[in-house]
N, C-alpha and C positions, 0 to 999 in steps of 0.2 A: 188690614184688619179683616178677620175673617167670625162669619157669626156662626156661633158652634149649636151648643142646646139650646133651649130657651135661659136667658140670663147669662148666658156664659159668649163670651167676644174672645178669639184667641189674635194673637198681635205678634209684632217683630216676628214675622214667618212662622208662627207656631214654637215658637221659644216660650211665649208668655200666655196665660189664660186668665181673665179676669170674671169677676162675676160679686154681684151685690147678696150681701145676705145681714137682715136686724142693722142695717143701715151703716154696715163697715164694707169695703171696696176689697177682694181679697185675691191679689195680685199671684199668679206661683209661677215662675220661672224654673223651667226647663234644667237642673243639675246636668252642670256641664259646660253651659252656654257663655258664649261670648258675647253680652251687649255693646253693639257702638251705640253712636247717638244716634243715627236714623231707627234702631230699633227702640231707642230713649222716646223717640218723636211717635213713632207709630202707638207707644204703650201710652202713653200720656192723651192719644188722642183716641184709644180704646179706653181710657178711665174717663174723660167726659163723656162718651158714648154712653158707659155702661152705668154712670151716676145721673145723667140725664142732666149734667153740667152744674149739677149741684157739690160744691166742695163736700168731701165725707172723709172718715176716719179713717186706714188703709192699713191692710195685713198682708207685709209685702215677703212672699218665701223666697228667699234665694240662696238658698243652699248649695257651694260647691260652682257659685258663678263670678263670672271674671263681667267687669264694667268700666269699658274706658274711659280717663279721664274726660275727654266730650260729653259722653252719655251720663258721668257722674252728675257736672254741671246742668246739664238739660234737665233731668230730673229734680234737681236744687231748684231749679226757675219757677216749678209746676205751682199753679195757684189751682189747681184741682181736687188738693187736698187738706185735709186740715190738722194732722197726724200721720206719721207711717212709721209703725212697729216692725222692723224688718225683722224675721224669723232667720233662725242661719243655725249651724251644729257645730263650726270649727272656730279657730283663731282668725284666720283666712279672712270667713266672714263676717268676724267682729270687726278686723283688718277694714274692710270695702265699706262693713254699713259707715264705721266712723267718718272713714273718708269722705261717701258721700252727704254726711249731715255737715261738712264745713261751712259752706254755703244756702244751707235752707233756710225756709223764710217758714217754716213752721214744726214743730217738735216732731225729733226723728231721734227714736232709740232700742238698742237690740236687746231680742229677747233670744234666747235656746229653747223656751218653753210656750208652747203656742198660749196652754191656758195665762198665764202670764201676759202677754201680748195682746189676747184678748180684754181681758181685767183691763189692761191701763187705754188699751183705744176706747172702751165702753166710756172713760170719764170724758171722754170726745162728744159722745152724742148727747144730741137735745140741751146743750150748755151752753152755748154761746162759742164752743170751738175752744176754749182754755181748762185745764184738769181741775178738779175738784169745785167745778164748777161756779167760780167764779168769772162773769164774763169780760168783766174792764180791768183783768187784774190787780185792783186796788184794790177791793174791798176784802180778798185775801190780808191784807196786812192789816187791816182793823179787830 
């Protein structure tokens, strides 16, 4: 991990850049890049750096990036976040987000369109971590 501006941590060798803003985590990967899991390990440990270990909502771009099955799973494990909207433009990478949400332990789903992306991570914040802001998910169904 490397510390770039103020608020910005770039990671996996300069593949990835993160950075906090209105309390969404907003990941952007390098178009082009091949993630293994060491660079899985390195980002994950650039997002509690850069959340200050606190779980938050995540706008993850990866557009045009390949992610081994290792690093898929690593990412699945991460209890760092509490949402991740991964941003993408092709088939490709509806292909990879899918892939990687088989295994997450928190709601992961792809947008094309950032405002979009943003919209549904916002029902992330200040809720208790569950959409439309119910926090024990039961009292949705009342």
């Amino acid at each position: 991990m490397v510390s770039m501006m103020p608020g910005q941590i770039a990671a996996a060798d300069g593949k990835n850049v993160l950075s906090v803003s209105a309390g969404i985590i907003t990941s952007v990967w390098q178009p082009g890049s091949f993630v293994d899991v060491h660079d899985a390990r390195d980002a994950m440990r650039a997002v509690a750096q850069v959340s200050g270990g606190i779980p938050m909502p995540m706008l993850s771009e990866m557009t045009d990036v390949e992610i081994s099955a290792a690093a898929r799973y690593e990412f699945a494990q991460t209890t760092g976040v509490l949402a991740i909207a991964v941003l993408g433009s092709s088939t490709v990478d509806r292909v990879i987000a899918a892939a990687m949400s088989r295994h997450t332990r928190y709601p992961h789903e792809f947008f094309t369109s950032r405002d979009d992306a943003m919209a549904w991570l916002n029902n992330f914040i200040s809720d208790g971590g569950q959409p439309d802001g119910h926090a024990d998910g039961i009292s949705a169904l009342a």
